[in-house]
KELUMRO-272162 format. One record per residue: residue number from 1; chain; z, x, y of N, C-alpha, C in turn. Coordinates in nm, 2 decimals, decimal comma. Each point is the difference from the previous one (the first is absolute). Example, Ala and Ser with C-alpha at 12.3 -4.5 7.8 and 13.67 -1.06 7.14 Angstrom:
<recs>
<1; "A"; <0,78; 1,32; -0,57>; <0,00; -0,09; 0,12>; <0,00; 0,09; 0,12>>
<2; "A"; <-0,07; -0,04; 0,11>; <0,00; 0,09; 0,11>; <0,08; -0,08; 0,11>>
</recs>
This chain:
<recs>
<1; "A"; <-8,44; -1,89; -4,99>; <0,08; -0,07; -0,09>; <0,00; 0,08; -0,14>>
<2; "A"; <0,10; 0,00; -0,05>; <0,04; 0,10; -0,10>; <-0,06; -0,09; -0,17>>
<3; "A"; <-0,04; 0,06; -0,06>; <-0,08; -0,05; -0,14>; <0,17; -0,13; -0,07>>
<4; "A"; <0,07; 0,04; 0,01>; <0,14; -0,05; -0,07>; <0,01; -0,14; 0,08>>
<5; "A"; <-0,05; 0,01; 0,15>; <0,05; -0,12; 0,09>; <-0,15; -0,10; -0,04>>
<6; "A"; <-0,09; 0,06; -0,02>; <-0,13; -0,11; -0,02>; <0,03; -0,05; -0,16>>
<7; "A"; <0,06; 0,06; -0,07>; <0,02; -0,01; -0,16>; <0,09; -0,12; 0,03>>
<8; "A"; <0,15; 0,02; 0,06>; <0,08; -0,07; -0,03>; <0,01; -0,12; 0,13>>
<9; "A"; <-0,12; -0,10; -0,02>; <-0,02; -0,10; 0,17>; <0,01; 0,06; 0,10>>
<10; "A"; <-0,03; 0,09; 0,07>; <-0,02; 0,04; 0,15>; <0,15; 0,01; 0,04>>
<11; "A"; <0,04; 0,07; -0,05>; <0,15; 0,02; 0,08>; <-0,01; 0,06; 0,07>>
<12; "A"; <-0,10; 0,15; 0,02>; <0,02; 0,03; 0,18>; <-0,05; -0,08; 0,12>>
<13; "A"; <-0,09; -0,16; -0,06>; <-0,03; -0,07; 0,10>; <0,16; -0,09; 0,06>>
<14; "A"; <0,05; -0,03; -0,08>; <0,12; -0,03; 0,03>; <0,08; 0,05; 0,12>>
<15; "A"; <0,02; 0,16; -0,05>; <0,08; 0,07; 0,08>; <-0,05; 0,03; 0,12>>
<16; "A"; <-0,12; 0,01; 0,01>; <-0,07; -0,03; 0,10>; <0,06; -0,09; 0,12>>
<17; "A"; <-0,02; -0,14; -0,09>; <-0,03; -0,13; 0,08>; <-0,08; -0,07; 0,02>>
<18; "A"; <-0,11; 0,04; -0,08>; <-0,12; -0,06; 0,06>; <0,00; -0,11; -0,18>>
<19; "A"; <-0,07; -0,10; 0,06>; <0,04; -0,11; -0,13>; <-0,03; 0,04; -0,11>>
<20; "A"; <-0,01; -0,06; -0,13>; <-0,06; 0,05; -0,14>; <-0,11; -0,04; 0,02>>
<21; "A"; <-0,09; 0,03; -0,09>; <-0,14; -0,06; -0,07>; <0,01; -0,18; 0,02>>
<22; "A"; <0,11; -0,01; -0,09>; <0,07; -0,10; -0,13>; <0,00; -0,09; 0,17>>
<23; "A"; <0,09; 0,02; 0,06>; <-0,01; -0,07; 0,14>; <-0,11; -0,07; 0,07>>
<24; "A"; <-0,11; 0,12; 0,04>; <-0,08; -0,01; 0,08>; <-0,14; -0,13; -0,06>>
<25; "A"; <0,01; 0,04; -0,16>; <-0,07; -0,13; -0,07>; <0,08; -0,10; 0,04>>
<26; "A"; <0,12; -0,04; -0,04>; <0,03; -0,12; 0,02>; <0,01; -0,01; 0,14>>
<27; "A"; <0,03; 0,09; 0,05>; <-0,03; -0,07; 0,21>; <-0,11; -0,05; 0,01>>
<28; "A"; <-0,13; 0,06; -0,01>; <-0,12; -0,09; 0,00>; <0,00; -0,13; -0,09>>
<29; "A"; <0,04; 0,02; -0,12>; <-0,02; -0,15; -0,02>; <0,03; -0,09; 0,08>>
<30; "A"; <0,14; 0,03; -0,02>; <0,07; -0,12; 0,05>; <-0,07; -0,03; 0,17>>
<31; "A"; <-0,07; 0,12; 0,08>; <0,01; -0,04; 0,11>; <-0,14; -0,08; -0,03>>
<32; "A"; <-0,11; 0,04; -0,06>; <-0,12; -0,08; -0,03>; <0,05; -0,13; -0,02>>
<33; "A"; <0,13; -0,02; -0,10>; <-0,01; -0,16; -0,03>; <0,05; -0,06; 0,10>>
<34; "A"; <0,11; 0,07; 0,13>; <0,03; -0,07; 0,09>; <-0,10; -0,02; 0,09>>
<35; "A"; <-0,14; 0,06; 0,01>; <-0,08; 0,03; 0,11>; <0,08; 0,05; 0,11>>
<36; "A"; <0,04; 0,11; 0,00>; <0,07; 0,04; 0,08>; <-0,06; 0,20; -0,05>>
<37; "A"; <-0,13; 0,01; 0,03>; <-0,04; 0,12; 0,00>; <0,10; 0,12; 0,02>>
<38; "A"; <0,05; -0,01; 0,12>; <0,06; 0,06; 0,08>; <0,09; 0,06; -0,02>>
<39; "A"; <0,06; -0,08; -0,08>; <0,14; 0,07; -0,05>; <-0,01; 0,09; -0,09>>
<40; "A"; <-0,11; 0,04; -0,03>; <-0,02; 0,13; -0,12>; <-0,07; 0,13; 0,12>>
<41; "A"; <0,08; 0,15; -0,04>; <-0,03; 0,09; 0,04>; <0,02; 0,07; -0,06>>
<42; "A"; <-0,04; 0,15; 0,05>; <-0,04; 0,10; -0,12>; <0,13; 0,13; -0,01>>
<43; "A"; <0,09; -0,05; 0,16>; <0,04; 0,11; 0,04>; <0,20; -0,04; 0,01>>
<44; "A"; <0,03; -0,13; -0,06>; <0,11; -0,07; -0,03>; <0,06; 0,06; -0,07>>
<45; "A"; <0,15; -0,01; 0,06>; <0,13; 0,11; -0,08>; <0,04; -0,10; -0,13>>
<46; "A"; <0,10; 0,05; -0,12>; <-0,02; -0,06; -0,09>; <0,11; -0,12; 0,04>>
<47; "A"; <0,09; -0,02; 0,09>; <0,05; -0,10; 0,08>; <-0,06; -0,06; 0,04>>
<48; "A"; <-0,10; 0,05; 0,09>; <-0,09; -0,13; 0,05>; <-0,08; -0,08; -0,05>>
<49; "A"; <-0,01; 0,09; -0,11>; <-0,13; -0,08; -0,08>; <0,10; -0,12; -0,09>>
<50; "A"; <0,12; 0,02; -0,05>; <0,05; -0,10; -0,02>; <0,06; -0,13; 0,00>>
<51; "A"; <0,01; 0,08; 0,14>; <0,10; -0,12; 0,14>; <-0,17; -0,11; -0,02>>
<52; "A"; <-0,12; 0,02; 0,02>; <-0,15; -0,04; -0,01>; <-0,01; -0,08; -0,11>>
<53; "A"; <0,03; 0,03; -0,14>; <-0,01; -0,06; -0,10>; <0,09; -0,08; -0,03>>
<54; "A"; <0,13; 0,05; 0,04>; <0,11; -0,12; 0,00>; <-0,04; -0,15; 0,06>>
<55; "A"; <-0,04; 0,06; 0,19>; <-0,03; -0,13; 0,06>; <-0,17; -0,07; -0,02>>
<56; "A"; <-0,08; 0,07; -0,05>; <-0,11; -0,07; -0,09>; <0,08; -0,12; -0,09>>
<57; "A"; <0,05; 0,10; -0,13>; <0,04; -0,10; -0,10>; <0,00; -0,13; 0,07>>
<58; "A"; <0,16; 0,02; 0,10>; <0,06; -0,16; 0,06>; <-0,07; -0,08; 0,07>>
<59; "A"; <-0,09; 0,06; 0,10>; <-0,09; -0,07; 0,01>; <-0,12; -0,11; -0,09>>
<60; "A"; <-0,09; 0,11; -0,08>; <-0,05; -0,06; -0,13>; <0,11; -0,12; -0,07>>
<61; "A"; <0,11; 0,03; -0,03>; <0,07; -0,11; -0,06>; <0,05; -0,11; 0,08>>
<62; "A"; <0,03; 0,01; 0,08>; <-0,03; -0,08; 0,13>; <-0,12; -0,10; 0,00>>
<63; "A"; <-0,11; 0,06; -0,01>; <-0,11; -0,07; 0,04>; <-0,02; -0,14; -0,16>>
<64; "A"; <0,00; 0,16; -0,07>; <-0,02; -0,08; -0,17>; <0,15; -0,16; -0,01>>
<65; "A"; <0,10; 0,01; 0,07>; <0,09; -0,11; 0,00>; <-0,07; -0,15; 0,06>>
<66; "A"; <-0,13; -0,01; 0,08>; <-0,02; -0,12; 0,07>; <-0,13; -0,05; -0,06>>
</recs>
Protein backbone atom coordinates (compact mmCIF):
# COMPACT_ATOMS: atom_id res chain seq x y z
CA UNK A 1 0.00 0.00 0.00
CA UNK A 2 1.36 3.13 -1.26
CA UNK A 3 2.15 6.06 1.73
CA UNK A 4 -0.56 8.58 -0.24
CA UNK A 5 -3.41 5.52 0.01
CA UNK A 6 -2.72 5.11 3.97
CA UNK A 7 -2.55 9.12 4.24
CA UNK A 8 -5.66 9.61 2.39
CA UNK A 9 -8.25 6.51 4.22
CA UNK A 10 -7.05 3.41 2.66
CA UNK A 11 -7.90 3.93 -0.81
CA UNK A 12 -5.91 1.05 -2.08
CA UNK A 13 -7.97 -1.01 0.39
CA UNK A 14 -10.91 -0.04 -1.54
CA UNK A 15 -9.63 -0.80 -4.91
CA UNK A 16 -8.75 -3.80 -3.66
CA UNK A 17 -12.15 -4.77 -2.26
CA UNK A 18 -11.41 -5.83 0.68
CA UNK A 19 -13.55 -3.56 3.32
CA UNK A 20 -12.19 -0.37 5.07
CA UNK A 21 -10.91 -0.24 8.59
CA UNK A 22 -13.95 2.27 9.14
CA UNK A 23 -16.25 -0.92 8.10
CA UNK A 24 -14.76 -3.73 9.77
CA UNK A 25 -15.16 -1.64 13.41
CA UNK A 26 -18.54 -1.03 12.79
CA UNK A 27 -19.28 -4.77 11.46
CA UNK A 28 -18.14 -6.04 14.78
CA UNK A 29 -20.07 -3.80 16.64
CA UNK A 30 -23.00 -3.97 15.27
CA UNK A 31 -22.61 -7.86 14.97
CA UNK A 32 -21.61 -7.98 18.92
CA UNK A 33 -24.89 -6.00 19.65
CA UNK A 34 -26.85 -8.31 17.41
CA UNK A 35 -25.07 -11.37 19.07
CA UNK A 36 -24.55 -12.53 15.92
CA UNK A 37 -20.63 -13.14 16.19
CA UNK A 38 -20.54 -14.46 12.95
CA UNK A 39 -21.26 -12.08 10.84
CA UNK A 40 -17.87 -10.35 11.29
CA UNK A 41 -14.79 -11.47 9.24
CA UNK A 42 -11.57 -10.46 8.48
CA UNK A 43 -11.50 -11.37 4.87
CA UNK A 44 -15.05 -9.43 3.52
CA UNK A 45 -15.17 -7.47 0.32
CA UNK A 46 -16.07 -3.89 0.79
CA UNK A 47 -19.65 -4.94 -0.56
CA UNK A 48 -20.04 -7.56 1.61
CA UNK A 49 -19.19 -6.04 4.51
CA UNK A 50 -21.88 -3.57 3.74
CA UNK A 51 -24.64 -5.63 2.46
CA UNK A 52 -23.68 -7.04 6.72
CA UNK A 53 -24.04 -3.73 8.19
CA UNK A 54 -26.93 -2.71 6.31
CA UNK A 55 -28.83 -5.96 7.33
CA UNK A 56 -27.47 -5.78 11.13
CA UNK A 57 -28.74 -2.13 11.32
CA UNK A 58 -32.50 -3.52 10.23
CA UNK A 59 -32.45 -6.13 12.18
CA UNK A 60 -31.17 -4.15 15.44
CA UNK A 61 -33.96 -1.64 14.62
CA UNK A 62 -36.22 -4.21 14.25
CA UNK A 63 -35.66 -5.67 17.47
CA UNK A 64 -35.35 -2.09 19.26
CA UNK A 65 -39.26 -1.45 17.65
CA UNK A 66 -40.97 -4.13 20.22
Amino acid sequence: MSVAAVRYGGVAERLDGLMTRAQALRLRSLAEEAYQPNQYARDLTSEEAERRIDALKAEIALADSF
